[in-house]
C-alpha positions in Angstrom: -41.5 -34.6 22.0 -42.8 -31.1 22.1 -40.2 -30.1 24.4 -38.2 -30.8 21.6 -40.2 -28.7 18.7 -40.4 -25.9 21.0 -36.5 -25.9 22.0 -35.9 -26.0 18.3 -39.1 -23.3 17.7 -36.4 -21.3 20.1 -33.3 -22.1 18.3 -33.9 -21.6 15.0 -34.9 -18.3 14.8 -31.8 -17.4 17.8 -29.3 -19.4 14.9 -30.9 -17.5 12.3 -30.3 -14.2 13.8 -26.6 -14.9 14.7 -26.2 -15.7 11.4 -27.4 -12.4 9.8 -25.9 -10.2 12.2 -23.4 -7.7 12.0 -19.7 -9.0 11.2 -17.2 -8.7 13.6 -15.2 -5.5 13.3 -11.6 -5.7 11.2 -8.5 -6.3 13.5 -7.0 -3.3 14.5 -4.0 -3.7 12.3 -6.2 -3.2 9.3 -8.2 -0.2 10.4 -4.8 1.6 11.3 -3.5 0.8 7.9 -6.9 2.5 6.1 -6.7 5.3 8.5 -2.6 5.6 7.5 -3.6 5.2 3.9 -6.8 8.0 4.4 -3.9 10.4 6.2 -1.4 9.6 3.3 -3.7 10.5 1.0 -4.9 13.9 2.8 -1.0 15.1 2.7 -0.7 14.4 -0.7 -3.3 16.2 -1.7 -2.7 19.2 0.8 1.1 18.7 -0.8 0.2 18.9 -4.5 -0.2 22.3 -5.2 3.0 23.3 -2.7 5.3 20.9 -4.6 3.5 22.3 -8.3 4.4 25.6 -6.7 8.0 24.9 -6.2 8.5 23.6 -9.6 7.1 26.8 -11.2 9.6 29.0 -8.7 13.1 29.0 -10.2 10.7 29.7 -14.1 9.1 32.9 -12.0 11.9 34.3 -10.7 14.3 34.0 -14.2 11.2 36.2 -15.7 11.1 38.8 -12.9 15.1 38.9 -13.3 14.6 39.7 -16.8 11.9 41.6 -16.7 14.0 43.9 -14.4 16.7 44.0 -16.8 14.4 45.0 -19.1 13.1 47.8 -17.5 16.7 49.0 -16.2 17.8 49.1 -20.0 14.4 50.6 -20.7 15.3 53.7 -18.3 18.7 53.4 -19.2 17.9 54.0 -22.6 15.3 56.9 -22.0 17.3 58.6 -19.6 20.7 59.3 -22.1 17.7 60.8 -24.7 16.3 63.1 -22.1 19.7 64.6 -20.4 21.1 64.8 -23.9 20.7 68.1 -25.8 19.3 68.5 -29.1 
């Protein structure tokens, strides 16, 4: 009989730690879908301000036309009152 209590003395505490430790890591086809979901994420965000960038392009270059139309009728302008005579 004491065999007995000290096999189980032994065990419990060995079945006791099994139990509490660590959990087996995820299969690998779930850590390659967090690390393509942490890479999707990380070109999005290096992608946002390119793509908010591309929007605004067509909008900057209409105003830099007109604004150079602008300025060529501005020295259009200014250039007819200073070669004509008074």
């Amino acid at each position: 009989m004491s065999r007995l209590i000290r096999l189980s003395l032994l065990l419990v505490p060995a079945l006791v730690l099994a139990a509490c430790s660590a959990s087996a890591p995820p299969p690998a086809s779930v850590q390659a879908d967090a690390a393509a979901n942490q890479h999707t994420q990380l070109r999005d965000t290096i992608q946002k301000p390119i793509n908010k960038a591309k929007g605004v392009e067509g909008t900057v270059e209409k105003s830099f036309e007109n604004q150079n139309r602008q300025l060529d009728a501005a020295e259009g302008a200014s250039a007819s009152q200073v070669s004509s005579p008074p």
